[in-house]
N, C-alpha and C positions, 0 to 999 in steps of 0.2 A: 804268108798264107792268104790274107786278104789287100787287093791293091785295087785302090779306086783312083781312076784318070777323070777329070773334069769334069764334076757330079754337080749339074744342076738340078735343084726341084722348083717347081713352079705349079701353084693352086691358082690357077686362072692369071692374073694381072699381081699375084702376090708372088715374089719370087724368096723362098724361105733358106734355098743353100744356093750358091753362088762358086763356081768354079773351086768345087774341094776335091786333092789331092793328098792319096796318103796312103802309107803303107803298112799293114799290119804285121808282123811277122809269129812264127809258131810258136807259143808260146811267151808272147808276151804280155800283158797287163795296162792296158788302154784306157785310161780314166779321161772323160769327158766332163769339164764343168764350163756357167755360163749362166747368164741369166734366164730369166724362161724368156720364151719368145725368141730365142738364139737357133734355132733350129736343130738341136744337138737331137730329142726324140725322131727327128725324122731322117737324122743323118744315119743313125742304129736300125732304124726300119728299111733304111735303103737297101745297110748290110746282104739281108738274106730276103729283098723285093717286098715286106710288106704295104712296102710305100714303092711306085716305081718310079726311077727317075725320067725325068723329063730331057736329059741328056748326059752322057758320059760312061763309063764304063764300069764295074764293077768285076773283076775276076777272083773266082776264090778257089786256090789249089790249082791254079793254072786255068783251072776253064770259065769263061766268060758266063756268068749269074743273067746278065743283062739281055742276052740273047738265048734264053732257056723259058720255055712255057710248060706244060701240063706233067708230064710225070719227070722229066729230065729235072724239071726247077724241084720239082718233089722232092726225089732222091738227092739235090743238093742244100735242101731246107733242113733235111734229117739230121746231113754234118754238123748244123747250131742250131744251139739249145735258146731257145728264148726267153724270160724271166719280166713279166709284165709287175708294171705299179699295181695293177688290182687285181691281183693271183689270176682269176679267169679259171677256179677252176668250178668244175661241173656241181651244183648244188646237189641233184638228186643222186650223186653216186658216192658210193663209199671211198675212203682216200685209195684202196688198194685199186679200187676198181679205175680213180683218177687216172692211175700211174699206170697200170698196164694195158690202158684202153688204148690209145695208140701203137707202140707195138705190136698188141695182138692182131688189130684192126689192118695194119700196114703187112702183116705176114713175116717182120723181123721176130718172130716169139712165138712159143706155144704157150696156152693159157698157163700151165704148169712152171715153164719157162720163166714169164712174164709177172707170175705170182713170188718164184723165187727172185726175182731182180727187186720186184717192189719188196717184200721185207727185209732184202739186206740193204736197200737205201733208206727205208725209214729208220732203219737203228743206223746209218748213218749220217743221216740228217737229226738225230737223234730223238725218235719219236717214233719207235718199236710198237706201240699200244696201240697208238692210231689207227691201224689197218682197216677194222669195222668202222670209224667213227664216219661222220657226212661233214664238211666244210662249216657248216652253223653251228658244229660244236667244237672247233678250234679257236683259238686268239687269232687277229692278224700276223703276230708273231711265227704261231707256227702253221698258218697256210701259206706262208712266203714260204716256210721251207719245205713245205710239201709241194711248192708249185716249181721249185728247185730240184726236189727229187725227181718230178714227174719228167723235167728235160732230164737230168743227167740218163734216164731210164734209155732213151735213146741212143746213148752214149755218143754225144757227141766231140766235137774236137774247139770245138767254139764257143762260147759261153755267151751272149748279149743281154744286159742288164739295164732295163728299163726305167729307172728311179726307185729300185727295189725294194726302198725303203719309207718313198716318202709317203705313202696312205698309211703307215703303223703309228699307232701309239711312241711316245720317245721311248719308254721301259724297253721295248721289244728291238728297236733298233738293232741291238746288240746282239742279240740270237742271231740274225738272220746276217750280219754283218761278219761274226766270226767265220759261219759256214765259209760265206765267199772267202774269207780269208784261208780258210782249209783247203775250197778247188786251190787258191792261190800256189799256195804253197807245195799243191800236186803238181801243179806245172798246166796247168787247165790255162788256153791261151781265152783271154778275157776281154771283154769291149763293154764298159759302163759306164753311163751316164748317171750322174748322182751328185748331190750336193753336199754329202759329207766328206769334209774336206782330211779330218783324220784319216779316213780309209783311203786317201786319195795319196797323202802323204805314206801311210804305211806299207800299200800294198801295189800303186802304182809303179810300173815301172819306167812311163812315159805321161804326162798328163796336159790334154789337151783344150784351150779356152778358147769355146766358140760365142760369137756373138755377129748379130745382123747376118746371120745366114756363112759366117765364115770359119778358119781357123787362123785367131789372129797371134795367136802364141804358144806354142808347147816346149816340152825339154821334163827331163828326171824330175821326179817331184823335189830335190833339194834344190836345185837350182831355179825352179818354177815358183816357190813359193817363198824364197830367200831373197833374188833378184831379178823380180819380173820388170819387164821393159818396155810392156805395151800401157799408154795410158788408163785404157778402157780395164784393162786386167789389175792392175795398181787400184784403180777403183774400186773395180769388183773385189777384190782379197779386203783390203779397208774396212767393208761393210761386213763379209763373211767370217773374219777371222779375229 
C-alpha cells in the first residue's frame, strides 16, 4: 500500500532520515520505536507529505505522493487518517462539530450525513454523551479518542499514529490504547510510532527500530524483542523493558 524508495530528509545542514527504504503493505501493523531524536516522527510525516522530503520517493496505492501538489496531494491525504500527540482538536467547537467539520467542509458529507457518521463513531469510540460537550471538558484520555474518531470520520484506509499516547496521564493510556487495538483487530492497515512496548508486542505485526535517522532493525515483534541483533537495539530494549 505504501512503498518508500530512498527517503532522505534534511533541515538545513541536519540530515534527520538518511536513505530509508520500506514497504508497507494493506493491512498490516507497523510499529515504529527508538530513541527520540531518531527521526521516527518525521519519517510518519513523510508518509502523507506533512514534512516533504528532501529526496526519494514515496508511492501510496500505486501513485507517487511525492510528485502530487494542491488538490491531487488533497484527495490522497484523505486516504490517511492522521492521529497527533496533542489531539489538535478545535477548542471552540463542539466534539460533533470536530468530527464533521471536515467532511462537510471537503463535500464527502451532507451535514445530516456527517452528523449521522459522527454519533455512530462516538459510541464507537465509546463516548455517545459527548456530542455537545467542547475539548476543555474531556480528559486527555478521551480527546485522543475523539481526535481518532474525527479521522476514522473520513474513513480512511491508513491509520498514522503519532506518539498517541505520550501527552496523557499513565491512567488514560489504556483507553486510547485499546481503541487502536480494536482498528487492529478490524484489519485497519496502521503505521505507529510510540514507545509502548506492550502494544508493540501485542498488536504489531512487524516492528521497526530507528535511530540516527535510520532503520537499523526490524522483524515480528517475537523475534524483535526476543533476539535483537543490533547493538544500539539491545541497548535500547535494556533501558525500556
Amino acid at each position: 500500500m505504501i512503498n518508500v524508495s530512498h527517503l532522505y530528509k534534511s533541515f538545513g545542514e541536519l540530515a534527520v532520515l538518511e536513505d530509508i527504504s520500506e514497504t508497507i503493505q494493506k493491512g498490516e501493523k507497523v510499529v515504529i520505536i527508538g530513541p527520540s531524536g531518531s527521526g521516527k516522527s518525521t519519517f510518519l510525516r513523510c508518509l502523507n507529505l506533512m514534512e516533504t522530503p528532501t529526496s526519494g520517493t514515496i508511492t501510496f496505492d500505486g501513485e507517487d505522493i511525492t510528485s502530487c501538489h494542491g488538490k491531487e496531494l488533497d484527495r490522497l491525504r484523505r486516504r490517511m487518517g492522521m492521529v497527533f500527540q496533542h489531539f489538535n482538536l478545535f477548542p471552540h467547537l463542539t466534539i460533533r462539530k470536530n468530527i464533521t467539520l471536515a467532511p462537510v467542509k471537503l463535500g464527502l458529507m451532507s451535514r445530516d450525513e456527517a452528523n449521522a457518521t459522527a454519533d455512530r463513531l462516538l459510541k464507537r469510540v465509546g463516548l455517545p454523551d459527548k456530542a455537545e460537550s467542547y475539548p476543555n471538558m474531556l480528559s486527555g484520555g478521551q480527546k485522543q479518542r475523539i481526535a481518532i474518531a474525527r479521522s476514522l470520520a473520513m474513513n480512511p484506509e491508513v491509520m498514522l499514529f503519532d506518539e498517541p499516547t505520550s501527552a496523557l496521564d499513565p491512567e488514560m493510556v489504556g483507553e486510547v490504547l485499546d481503541l487502536m487495538k480494536q482498528l487492529a483487530e478490524e484489519g485497519m492497515t496502521m503505521v505507529v510510532v510510540t514507545h509502548e512496548m506492550g502494544f508493540a508486542r501485542e498488536v504489531a505485526s512487524r516492528v521497526l527500530f530507528m535511530a540516527d535517522g535510520k532503520v537499523l532493525e526490524q522483524n515480528p515483534p517475537e523475534e524483535f524483542f526476543k533476539n535483537p541483533s543490533n547493538p544500539r537495539l539491545k541497548d535500547f530494549l535494556s533501558k525500556v523493558i
